[in-house]
N, C-alpha and C positions, 0 to 999 in steps of 0.2 A: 504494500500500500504506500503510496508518495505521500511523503510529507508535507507541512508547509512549512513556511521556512520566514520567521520575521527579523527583524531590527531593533538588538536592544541597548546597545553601546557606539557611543563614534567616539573618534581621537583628532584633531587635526595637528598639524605645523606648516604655518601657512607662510607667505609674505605680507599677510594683509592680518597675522594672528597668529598665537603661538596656542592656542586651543579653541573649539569648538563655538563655544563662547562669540570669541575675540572675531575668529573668522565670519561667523553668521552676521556679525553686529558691521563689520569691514563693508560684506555684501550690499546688506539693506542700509547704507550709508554711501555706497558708491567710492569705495576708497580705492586707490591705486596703487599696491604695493613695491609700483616699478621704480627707479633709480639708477643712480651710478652704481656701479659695481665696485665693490670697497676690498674685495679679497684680493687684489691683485692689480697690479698697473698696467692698465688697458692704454697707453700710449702708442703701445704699437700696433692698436688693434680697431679696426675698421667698426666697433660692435661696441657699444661703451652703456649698455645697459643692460639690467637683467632685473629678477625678481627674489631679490634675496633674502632671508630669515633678517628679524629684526631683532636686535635684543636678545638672541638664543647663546648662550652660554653654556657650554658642555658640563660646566662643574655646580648649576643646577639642581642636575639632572644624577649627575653620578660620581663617583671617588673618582682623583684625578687619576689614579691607575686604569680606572676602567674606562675612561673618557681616551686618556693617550691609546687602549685597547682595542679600540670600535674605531673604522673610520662614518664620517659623519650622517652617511646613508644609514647606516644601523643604528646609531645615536639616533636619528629622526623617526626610527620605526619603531622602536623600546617606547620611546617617547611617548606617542603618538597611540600605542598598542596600550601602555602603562594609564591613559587617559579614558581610550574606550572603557578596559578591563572594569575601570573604577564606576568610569557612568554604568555601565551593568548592573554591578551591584553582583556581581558572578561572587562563590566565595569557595578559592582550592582547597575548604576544608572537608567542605561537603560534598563538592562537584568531584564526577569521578572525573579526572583528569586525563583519562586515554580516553575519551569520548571527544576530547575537547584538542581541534585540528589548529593549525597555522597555513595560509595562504597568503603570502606577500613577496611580493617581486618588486625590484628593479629593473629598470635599463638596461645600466651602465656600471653597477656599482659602486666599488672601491676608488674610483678615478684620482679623486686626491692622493691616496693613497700609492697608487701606481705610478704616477707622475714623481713624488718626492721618494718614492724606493730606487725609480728604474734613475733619475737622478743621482742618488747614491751609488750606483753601480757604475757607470760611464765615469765619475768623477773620481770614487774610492775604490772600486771593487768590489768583486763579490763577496766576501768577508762583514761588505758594512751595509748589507740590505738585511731588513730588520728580520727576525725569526715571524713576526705575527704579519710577515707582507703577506701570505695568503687568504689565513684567515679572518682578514682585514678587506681585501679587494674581491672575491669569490664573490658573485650576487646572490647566491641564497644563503648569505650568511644574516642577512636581515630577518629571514622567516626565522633559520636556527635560533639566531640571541635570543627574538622575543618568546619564542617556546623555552630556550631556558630561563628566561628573567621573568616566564609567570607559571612556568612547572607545565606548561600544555601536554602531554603526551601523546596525542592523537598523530596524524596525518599531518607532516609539516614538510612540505615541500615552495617549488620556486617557480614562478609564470613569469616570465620572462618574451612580453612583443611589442619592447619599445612604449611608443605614447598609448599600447593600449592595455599594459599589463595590470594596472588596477584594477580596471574592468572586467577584464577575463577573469583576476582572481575570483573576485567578488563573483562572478557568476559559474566559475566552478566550484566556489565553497556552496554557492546557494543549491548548485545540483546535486553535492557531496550530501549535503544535509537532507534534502529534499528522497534523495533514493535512503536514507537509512546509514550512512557509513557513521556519520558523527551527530553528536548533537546542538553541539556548539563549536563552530568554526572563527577564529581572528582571522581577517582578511581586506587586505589592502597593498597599498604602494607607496616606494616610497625612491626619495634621488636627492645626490647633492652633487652634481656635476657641471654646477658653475666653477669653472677651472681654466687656466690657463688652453690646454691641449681641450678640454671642451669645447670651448666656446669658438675656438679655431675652426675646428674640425667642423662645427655645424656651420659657421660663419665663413667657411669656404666650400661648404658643400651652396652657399646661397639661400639656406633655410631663415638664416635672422636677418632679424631686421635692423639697420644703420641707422634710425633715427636717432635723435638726440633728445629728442621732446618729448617726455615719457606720460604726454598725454595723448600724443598722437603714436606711439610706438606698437604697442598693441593692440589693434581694432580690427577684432573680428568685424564679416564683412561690410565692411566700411571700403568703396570702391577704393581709395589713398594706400591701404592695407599693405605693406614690404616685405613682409616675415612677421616670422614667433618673434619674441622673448624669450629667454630662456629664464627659467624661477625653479624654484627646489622645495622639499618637505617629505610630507607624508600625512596620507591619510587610510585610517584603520575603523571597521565597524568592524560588531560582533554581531557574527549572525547565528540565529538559534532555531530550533525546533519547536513550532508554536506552544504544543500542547507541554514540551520542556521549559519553557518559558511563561507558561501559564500557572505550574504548578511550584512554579518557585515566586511568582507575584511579581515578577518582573514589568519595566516598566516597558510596554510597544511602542517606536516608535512609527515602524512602517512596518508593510508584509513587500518581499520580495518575490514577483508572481508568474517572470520570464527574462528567457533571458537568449539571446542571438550574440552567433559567434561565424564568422566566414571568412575567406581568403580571396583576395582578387586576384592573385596566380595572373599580376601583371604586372608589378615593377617594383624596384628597391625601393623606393623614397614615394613615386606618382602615384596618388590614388587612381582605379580602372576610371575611363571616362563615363562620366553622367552616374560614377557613383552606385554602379552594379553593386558592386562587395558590399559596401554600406547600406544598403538598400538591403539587401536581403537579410542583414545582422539585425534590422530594426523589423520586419517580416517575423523572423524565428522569434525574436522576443513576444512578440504582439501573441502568434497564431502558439505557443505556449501555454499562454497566460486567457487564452480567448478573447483577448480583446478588439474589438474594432478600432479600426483608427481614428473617429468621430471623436471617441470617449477617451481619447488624451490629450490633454489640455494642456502638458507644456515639457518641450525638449532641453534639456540640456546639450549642446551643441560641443561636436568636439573642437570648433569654430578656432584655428589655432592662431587665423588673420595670416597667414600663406594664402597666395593668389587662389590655386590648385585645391588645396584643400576646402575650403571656404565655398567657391564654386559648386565644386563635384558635391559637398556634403548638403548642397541647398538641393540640388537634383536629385540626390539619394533621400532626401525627405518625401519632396515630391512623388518620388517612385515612390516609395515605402506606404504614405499614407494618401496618394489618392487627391481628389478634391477635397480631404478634412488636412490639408496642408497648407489651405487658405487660411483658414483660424487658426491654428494650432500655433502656440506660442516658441518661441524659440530663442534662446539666448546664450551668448558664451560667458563663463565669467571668468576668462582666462585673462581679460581685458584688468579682472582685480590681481588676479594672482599671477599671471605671465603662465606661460605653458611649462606644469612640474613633471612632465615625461611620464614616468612609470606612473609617478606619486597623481598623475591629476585627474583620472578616473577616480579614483578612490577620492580624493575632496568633491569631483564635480557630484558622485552618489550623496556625500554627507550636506552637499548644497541643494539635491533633489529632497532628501529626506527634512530638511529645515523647511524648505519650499513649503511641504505638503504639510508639514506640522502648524505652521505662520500663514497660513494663506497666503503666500506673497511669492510672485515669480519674482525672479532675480533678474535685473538691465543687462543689455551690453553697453557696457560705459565707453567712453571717448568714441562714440557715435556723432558722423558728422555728414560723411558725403555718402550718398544711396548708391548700391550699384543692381544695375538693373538684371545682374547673373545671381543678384541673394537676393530677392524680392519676396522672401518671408518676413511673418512679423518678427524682426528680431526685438523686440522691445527695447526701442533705444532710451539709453541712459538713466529712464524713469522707472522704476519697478512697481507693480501693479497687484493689490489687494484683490486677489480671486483664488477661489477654492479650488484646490488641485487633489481628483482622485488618483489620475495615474500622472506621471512622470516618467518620459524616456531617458537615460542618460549614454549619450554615445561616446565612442573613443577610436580612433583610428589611429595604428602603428605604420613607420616603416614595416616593409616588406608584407603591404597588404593585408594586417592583419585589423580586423574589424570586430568590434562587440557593441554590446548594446544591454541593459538593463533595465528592465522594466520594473517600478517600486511603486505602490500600491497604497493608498491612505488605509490605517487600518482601522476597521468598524467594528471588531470584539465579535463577528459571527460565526 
């Protein structure tokens, strides 16, 4: 028998908030968490903003041994995991704990961390690369720490596809749960790969954007649009087993009700044209959950303000939902946070599930110029007091890979 599968913990580390809270409140205020970039002397670099943590200090959060121990992708998933765990109200004393999975991927992961090892090595030698560079740079070592720093024993693996891994987590933890394997799954993403050799790498592949004006820098479809932003964090929900969750009086925030996954098995970086892959990831989610496409009332866009993406994903709506693509709300709030890669599925779900909690869709802020290839409503700049049942949230990676989330207001039936 399938289970149902709801929402009883978030965690955020935002640019725009260092928890749930902060983030939600950033949103419904229109705040912009873009800037200079302070980690590093961007003089020589064509790219001179990004979305970085504010105020996040490693020794917070944990002993300085275990802070120098983690590079900062895992610090932001402990974090972030340590925040859900609590809003749960889960307790490891009662909870059997092989029940209880980890599902959180990165990118990129350790990159800091690679960058100042493989340094050491060209300069010192192999002798002076540190003993913890692996367990430091490896990308599932975010899911590992946070199953050891909250005792998880269940199913603790890595989803790893780029800008769409938070979303695929969260929608294999929702299936994991949904067939029986666990009861309660931790499930998110997370990245800290604003870095020297990062920001390069994407800034010559042509993906950022060179503006200077960090109001105008990331605007999802906004026709002006140049590139992402690059931004970093993590974001963690706990997802649980209804009737497991009912019997311990927990609090619901959402039910999790479908969920669509696809490959466009057409290019490294391009989305397929007119948004085939996407289209069918937001299809499988709907025809899951039995939804029509009338009866969703507002997308979270994986809107990244890339020419390409931006486009194709206004068409892959279009396909997906029909003439109810006319209404149907849409907005990025990548525009507050900058685009966090792995980690922004995972915040854009905990921005779907505030939505549905507030009645409030979330803007695309620094909206300005229309362009006549995204001619949905993206709700610009103003955000809009209406009752949201379902909620789509999308995510599209390099090498084609496409999810989609459907989250469900929930009514206690």
């Amino acid at each position: 028998m399938e289970k149902r599968v709801v929402i009883t913990g978030m965690g955020a580390l935002t640019p725009i908030g260092n928890n749930v809270e902060e983030f939600w409140k950033g949103i419904k205020e229109g705040k912009c968490g873009i800037d200079e970039i302070t980690y590093f002397d961007t003089s020589k670099f064509k790219v001179k903003l990004a979305g970085e943590l504010k105020q996040y200090n490693p020794e917070d959060y944990f002993d300085r041994r275990d802070a120098k121990r983690n590079d900062r992708f895992s610090q932001y998933a402990i974090v972030a995991a340590r925040e859900a765990w609590k809003d749960s109200k889960l307790d490891k004393e009662t909870e059997n704990m092989e029940r209880v999975g980890v599902i959180i991927g990165s990118g990129i992961g350790g990159i800091a961390t690679l960058e100042k090892d493989n340094q050491s090595y060209f300069e010192k030698g192999p002798d002076r690369v540190s003993p913890m560079y692996i367990p430091m740079t490896v990308v599932n070592m975010a899911a590992g720490n946070v199953a050891i720093d909250l005792g998880a024993k269940g199913e603790s693996i890595c989803v790893v596809t780029a800008c769409g891994t938070g979303t695929h987590s969260i929608g294999e933890a929702f299936r994991n749960i949904k067939h029986g394997y666990s009861d309660v799954i931790i499930a998110g993403g997370t990245e800290a790969s604003i870095t020297p050799t990062g920001i390069a790498g994407f800034m010559n592949l042509k993906a950022l954007s060179q503006a200077t004006d960090k109001t105008r820098a990331s605007i999802p479809f906004d026709k002006e649009r140049s590139g992402f932003i690059m931004g970093e964090g993590a974001g963690v929900l706990i997802l649980e087993e209804l009737e497991h969750a009912k019997q311990r009086g927990a609090k619901i925030y959402a039910e999790i009700v479908g969920y669509g996954a696809s490959s466009d098995a057409y290019h490294i970086t391009s989305p397929a044209p007119g948004g085939e892959g996407g289209a069918r990831a937001m299809k499988l989610a709907m025809q899951e959950a039995n939804v029509k496409p009338e009866e969703i009332t507002y997308i979270n866009a994986h809107g990244t303000s890339t020419h390409l993406n931006d486009s194709c994903e206004t068409s892959a709506i279009k396909m997906a939902l029909g003439d109810a693509s006319k209404k149907v709300m849409v907005s990025s709030t990548k525009g507050n946070t900058a685009h966090c890669l792995a980690a922004a599925g995972a915040v854009e779900a905990i921005a779907c599930v505030k939505a549905i909690e507030d009645s409030f869709v979330p803007p695309t802020i620094n909206y300005k110029v229309k362009d006549e290839e995204c001619d949905l409503d993206v709700v610009p700049n103003v955000g809009r007091n209406v009752e949201i049942k379902y909620a789509l949230s999308n995510s599209l990676g390099f090498g084609g890979h496409n999810s989609s989330i459907l989250i469900k207001k929930y009514e206690g039936e």
